[in-house]
C-alpha positions in Angstrom: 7.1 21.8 36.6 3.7 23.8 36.4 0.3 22.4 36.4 -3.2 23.4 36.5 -5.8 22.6 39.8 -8.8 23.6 39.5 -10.1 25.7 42.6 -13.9 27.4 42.5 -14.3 27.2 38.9 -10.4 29.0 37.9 -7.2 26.9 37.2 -4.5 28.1 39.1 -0.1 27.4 38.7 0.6 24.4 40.8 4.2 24.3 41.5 4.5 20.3 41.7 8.4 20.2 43.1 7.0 22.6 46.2 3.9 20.3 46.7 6.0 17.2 46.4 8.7 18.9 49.6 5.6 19.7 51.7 4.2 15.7 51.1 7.8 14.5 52.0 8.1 16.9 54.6 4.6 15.5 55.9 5.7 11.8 55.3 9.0 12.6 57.6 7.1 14.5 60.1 5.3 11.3 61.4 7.7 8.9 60.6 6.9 7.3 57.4 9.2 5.3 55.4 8.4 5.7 51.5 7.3 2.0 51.7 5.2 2.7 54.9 3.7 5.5 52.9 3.2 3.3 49.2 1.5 0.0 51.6 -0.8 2.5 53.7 -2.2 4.6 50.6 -1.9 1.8 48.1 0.9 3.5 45.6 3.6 2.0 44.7 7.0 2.9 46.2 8.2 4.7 42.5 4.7 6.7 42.4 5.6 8.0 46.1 9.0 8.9 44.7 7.8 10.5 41.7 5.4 12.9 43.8 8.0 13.7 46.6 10.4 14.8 43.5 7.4 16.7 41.4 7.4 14.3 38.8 4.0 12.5 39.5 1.4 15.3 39.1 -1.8 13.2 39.1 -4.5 15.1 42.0 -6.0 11.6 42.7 -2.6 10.4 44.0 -1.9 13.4 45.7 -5.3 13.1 47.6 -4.9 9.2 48.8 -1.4 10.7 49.7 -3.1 13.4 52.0 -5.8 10.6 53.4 -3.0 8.2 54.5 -0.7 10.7 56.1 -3.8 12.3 57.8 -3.4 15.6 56.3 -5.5 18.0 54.4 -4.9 18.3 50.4 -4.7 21.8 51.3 -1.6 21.8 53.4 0.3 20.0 51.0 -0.8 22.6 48.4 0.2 25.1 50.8 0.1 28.5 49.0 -1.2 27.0 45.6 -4.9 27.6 47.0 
């Protein structure tokens, strides 16, 4: 699924399915269960599903996402900047 971010003013493709690999990815890489994840950014255990399968496409989740696994938004946008 394609979506727009906005990035200095231009709204570029964000591949949502890639984004949502790199957050699990990121989740696994430290040892994060899904519920671990959901209590420490205050999602619910569906939401962190939906954006680890590209489904939940809201920037504001993916942002608490990237606070509570200590990453920048950036890396789990990888290419998409």
């Amino acid at each position: 699924m394609a979506m727009s971010i906005k990035k200095d003013g231009e709204y570029l493709a964000a591949d949502w399915v890639s984004i949502g690999k790199r957050a699990r990815s990121a989740r696994e890489a430290i040892g994060y269960s899904v519920d671990q994840l959901a209590l420490t950014c205050g999602l619910a255990h569906a939401e962190i599903n939906a954006i680890e399968d590209g489904e939940d496409t809201d920037e504001a989740h993916l942002a608490r996402v990237a606070a509570a696994l200590k990453v920048p938004v950036a890396q789990l946008l990888g290419s998409q900047i």
